[in-house]
N, C-alpha and C positions, 0 to 999 in steps of 0.2 A: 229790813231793807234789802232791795237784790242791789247787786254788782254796782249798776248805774247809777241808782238810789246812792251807795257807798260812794261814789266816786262824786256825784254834786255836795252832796254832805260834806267830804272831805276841803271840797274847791270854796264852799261857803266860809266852810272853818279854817278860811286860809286870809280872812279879809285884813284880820291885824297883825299879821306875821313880818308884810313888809318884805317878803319872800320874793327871790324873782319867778316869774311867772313860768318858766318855763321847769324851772325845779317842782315847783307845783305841781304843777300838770304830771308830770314823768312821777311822782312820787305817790300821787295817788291813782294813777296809772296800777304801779306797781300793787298797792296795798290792796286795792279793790279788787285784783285779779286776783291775787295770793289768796287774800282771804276767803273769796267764793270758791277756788278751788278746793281748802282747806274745808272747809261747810262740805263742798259736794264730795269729799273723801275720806272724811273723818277724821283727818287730823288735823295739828297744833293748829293756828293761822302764822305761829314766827318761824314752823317749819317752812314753810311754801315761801315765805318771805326771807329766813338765810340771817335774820339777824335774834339776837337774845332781845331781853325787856329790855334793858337797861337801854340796848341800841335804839331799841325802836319807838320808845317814850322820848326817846333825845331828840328825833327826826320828827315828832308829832306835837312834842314841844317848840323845834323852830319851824315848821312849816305848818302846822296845824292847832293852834296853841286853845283855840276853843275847843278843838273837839278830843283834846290830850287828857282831860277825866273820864270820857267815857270808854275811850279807846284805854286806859290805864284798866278798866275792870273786864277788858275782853282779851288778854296774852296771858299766857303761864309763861311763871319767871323757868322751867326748867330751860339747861343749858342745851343749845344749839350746835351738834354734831357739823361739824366739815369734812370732807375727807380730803384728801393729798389731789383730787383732781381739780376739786374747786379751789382750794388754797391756793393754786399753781394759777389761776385765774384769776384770783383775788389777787396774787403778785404781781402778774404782766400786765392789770387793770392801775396800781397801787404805780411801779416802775414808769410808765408813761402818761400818768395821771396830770392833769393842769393847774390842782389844788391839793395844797395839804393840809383844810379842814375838816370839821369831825362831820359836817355835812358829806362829803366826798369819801369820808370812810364808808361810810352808813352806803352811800351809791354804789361802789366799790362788793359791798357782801352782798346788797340786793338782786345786782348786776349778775355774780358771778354764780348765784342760788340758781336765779332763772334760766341763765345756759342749761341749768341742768336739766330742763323740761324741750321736749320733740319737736315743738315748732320754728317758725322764724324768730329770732331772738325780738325782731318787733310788737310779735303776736307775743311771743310771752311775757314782757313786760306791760301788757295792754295798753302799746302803743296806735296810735291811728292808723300809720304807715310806717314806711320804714326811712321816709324823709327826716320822719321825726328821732328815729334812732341816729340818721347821721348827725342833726345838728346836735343831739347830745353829744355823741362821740367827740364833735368838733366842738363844743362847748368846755366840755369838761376832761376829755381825754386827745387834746389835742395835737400831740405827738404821734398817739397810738392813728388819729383818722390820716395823718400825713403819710405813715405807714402804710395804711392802705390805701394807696393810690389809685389801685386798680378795682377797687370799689368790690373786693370780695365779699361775699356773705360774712356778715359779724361773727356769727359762731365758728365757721370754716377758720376765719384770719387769726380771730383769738387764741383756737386751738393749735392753731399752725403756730403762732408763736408762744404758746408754752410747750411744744414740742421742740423748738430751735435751741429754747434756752435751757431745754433738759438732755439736750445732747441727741435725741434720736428723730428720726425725719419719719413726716406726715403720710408722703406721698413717696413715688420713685420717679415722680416726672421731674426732670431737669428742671423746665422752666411749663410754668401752666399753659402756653398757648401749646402747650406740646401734650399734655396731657389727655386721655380720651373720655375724662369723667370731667372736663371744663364746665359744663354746666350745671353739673351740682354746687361748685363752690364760688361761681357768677352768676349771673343772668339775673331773672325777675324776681323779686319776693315774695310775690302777689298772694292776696287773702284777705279775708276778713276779720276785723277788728277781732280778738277774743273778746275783748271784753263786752263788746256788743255781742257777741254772740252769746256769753254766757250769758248775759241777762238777757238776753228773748228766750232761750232756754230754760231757765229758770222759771221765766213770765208762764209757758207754755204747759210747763209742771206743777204752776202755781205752787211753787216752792220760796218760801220769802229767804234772803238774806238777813239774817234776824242780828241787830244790835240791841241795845236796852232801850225800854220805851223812852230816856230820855234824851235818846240819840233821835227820834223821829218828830 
């Protein structure tokens, strides 16, 4: 299966979960990007994803609960490395979070993995846009979106505030409309989906995203 493949598979196997839709979406958003990446780099797939087994059978059991055997034979239990910059992420995510279920945890480490890759934090989690990152934020993190009022880049804000709360500053502009790099940490997001990207990619390599045949 490539990326897209991964990601209808996953939304099929979403029919008796009773899940809200927009967790869905976002959840195998994430998996499907993670794990193509992880295919095209050679490693784990719960690397690229940020969560252990245990984590991520949890979230495929409530959101994906038909396709939670087959996804059980595709992760290695070893454990999953953090380091102090994601943790510090996974806190300020955790601190103004809107839920304290094990769903929101699971969001919370997925969330705080993907910062750690170069693009729009939209494009990394293979969202469509970046509309759709707001309404999560305001879904699920709806503190942290009030916070940002000023509608900063997601990675930019986040950072900025696990810098405030470790004592040392981001920037040396007083206030950002003073700043001479403003448009690095506002303005547009613009770009193309990852996740469509990786699977035309993929298509074009004819390289398959490969589950067990009784995933297809």
């Amino acid at each position: 299966m490539r990326a897209e493949e991964v990601y209808d598979w996953l939304i099929a196997s979403s029919s008796s979960s009773g899940a809200d839709a927009l967790d869905v979406h976002v959840a195998a958003s994430i998996v499907s990007l993670a794990f193509a990446e992880a295919e095209e780099d050679g490693r784990e797939r719960l690397e690229a994803l940020g969560l252990d087994r245990a984590a991520f059978l949890d979230v495929a059991a409530i959101l994906f609960p038909t396709a939670a055997p087959v996804l059980a034979a595709q992760v290695d239990p070893r454990a999953i490395e953090v380091t102090p910059e994601e943790q510090s992420v996974r806190d300020i995510l955790g601190i103004y979070s809107s839920d304290a279920g094990r769903l929101q945890t699971h969001f919370i480490a997925m969330i705080a993995r993907r910062c750690q890759s170069p693009h729009h934090l939209w494009q990394d989690l293979g969202l469509r846009s970046r509309a759709e990152l707001r309404e999560l934020m305001t879904r699920r993190f709806a503190p942290l979106a009030r916070k940002n009022s000023q509608d900063m880049k997601w990675k930019k804000f986040l950072y900025r505030m696990v810098c405030g709360s470790e004592g040392f500053t981001l920037c040396a502009a007083p206030v950002c409309s003073d700043c001479d790099e403003f448009h690095i940490c506002f303005g547009a997001e613009d770009g193309e989906s990852r996740l469509a990207r990786n699977a035309r990619a993929a298509a074009n390599a004819n390289q398959p995203f490969a589950l067990p045949e009784a995933a297809e």
